[in-house]
N, C-alpha and C positions, 0 to 999 in steps of 0.2 A: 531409699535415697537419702543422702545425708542432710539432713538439715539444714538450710540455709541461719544462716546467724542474724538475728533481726537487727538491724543499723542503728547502732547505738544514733539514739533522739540528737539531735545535733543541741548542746546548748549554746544560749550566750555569753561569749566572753566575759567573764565579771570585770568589772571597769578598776583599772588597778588604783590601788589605795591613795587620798587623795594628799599631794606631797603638802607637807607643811609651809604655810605661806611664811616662808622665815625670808622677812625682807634681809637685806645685808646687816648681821647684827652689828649693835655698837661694842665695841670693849667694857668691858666693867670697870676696870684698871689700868691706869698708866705706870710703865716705870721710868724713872730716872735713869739714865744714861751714863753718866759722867759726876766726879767730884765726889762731895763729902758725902752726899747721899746715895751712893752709886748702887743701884739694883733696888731700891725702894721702890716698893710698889703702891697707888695711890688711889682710896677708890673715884670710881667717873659716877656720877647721874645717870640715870636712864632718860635723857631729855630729847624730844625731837630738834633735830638741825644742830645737837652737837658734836663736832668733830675735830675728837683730839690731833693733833697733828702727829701722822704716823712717824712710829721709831726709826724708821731707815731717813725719813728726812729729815727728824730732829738729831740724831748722830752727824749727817752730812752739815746741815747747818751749825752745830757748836764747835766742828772741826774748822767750818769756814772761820768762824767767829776766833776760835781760841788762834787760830794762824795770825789772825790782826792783830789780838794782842798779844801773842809773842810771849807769853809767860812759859810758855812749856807744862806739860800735863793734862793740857785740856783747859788751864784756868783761866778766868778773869777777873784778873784779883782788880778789886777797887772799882769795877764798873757800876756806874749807874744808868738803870734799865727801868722801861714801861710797860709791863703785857697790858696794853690798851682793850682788849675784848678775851680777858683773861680765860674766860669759860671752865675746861677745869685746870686750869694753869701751871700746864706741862711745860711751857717757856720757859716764864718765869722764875719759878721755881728751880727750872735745871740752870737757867742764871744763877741763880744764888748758891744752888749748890757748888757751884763751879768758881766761887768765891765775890760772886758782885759785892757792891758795899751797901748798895740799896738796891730793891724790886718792888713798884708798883705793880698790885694786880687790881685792875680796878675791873668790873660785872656788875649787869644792871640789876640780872635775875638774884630773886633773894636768894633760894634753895642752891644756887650754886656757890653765893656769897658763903653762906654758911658751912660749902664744903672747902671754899678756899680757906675758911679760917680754920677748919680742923685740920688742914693738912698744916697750916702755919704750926699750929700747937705739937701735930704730931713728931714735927721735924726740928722747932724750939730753931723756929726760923726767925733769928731776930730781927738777919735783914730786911724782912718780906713786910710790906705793907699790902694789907686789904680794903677797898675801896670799894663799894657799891653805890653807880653810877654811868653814867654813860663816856664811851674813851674815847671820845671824840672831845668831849667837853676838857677833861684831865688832861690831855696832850695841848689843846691850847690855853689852859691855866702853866705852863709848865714855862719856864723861862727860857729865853730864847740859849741856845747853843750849849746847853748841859746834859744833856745826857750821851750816854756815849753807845746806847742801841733801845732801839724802838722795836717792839712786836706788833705787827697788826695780822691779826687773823679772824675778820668781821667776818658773819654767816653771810654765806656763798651766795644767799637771794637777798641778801641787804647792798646792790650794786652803790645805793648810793651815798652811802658812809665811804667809798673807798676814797676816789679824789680828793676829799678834804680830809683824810686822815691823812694821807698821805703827804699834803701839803702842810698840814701841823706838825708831822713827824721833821719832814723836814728841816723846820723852822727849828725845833726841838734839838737835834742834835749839834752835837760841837764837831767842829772841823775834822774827818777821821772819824767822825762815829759813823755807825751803819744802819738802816731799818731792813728790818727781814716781813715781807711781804707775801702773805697765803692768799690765793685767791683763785676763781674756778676757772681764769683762761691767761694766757701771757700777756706781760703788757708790753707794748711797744717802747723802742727809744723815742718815740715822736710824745707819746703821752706820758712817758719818764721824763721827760725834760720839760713839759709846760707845768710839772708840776717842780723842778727844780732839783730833778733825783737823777742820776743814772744806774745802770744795769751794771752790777760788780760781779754774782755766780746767779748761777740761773740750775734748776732740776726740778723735772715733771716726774711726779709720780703719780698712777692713776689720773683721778680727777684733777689732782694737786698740783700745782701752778705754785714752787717756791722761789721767790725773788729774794737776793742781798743785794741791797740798794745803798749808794752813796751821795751824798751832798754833790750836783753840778760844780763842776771847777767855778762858774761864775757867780754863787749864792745860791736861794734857792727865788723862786718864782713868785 
């Protein structure tokens, strides 16, 4: 009789290889978008809670920007700008490339200070000034109706920087100027206007909540 074939021993499944806990990485690198510096690449910190403002919405926003002032090219020639919570001061800096006359990058943390000044040196940024501090405090030293674009892009679990940045930005710009606002959910016209701002372009990317915001017709608040 033919031999039955003994059942191969059933084993256990080997449990499949465990996936690499890779949270959402951060970029190492920002580039430049636009102007004199165009395709520069910049390195980022490896820091928890920061986050560069992605290139599809810093393109969208410098196009919104460059349309107001009407130079053609992308530029803004002569603008004076704040990145208020500069971090690694992808704003900023693409203001200046873009032709600003002046850019404050003001950051509390050292290690990022440090990287904003190298990227000054690397780019022989005359316009760019670096500031370590807090841009809450810079934006209300800043005289009333001089500047002509404000960035605020506070860490997304610091809520409570935002209403008074926003009301110093305000104060801050001149008739015509704009603030570009990052933040993790839309803000309303009801809470746009008690701080004295309205809603100019509006575009959600991902998590990313980008506002251009203008001066209320009646002042600010």
């Amino acid at each position: 009789m033919p031999q039955k074939k003994a059942a191969a021993a059933k084993r256990p499944a080997s449990p499949p290889p465990p996936s690499s806990p890779r949270a959402k990485s951060r970029p190492s690198e920002v580039r430049i978008i636009g102007g004199r510096w165009k395709r520069t690449r910049l390195s980022v910190a490896d820091k928890p809670g920061l986050r560069p403002t992605p290139d599809r919405v810093r393109e969208t926003l410098f196009n919104w920007l460059a349309s107001i002032a009407g130079a053609g090219g992308g530029e803004l020639p002569g603008w004076h700008c704040v990145d208020a919570f500069a971090g690694t001061g992808a704003l900023g800096l693409e203001a200046a490339s873009r032709g600003a006359a002046s850019v404050l990058l003001c950051e509390q943390d050292a290690a990022l200070v440090a990287q904003l000044q190298a990227a000054k040196s690397k780019l022989s940024a005359e316009a760019v000034r670096v500031e370590r501090g807090n841009g809450l405090t810079a934006l209300e030293r800043v005289a009333a109706g001089t500047l002509d674009a404000v960035f605020l892009d506070p860490p997304f679990d610091s809520t409570a920087l935002y209403e008074p940045s926003l009301r110093a930005a305000a104060r801050a710009v001149k008739a015509g100027g704009t603030i570009y606002l990052e933040a993790p959910r839309h803000w309303t016209d009801e809470e746009l206007a008690a701080v004295g701002l309205v809603g100019f372009r509006y575009l959600k990317a991902g998590a990313v909540h980008a506002h251009l915001l203008r001066q209320a017709a009646n002042g600010t608040a």
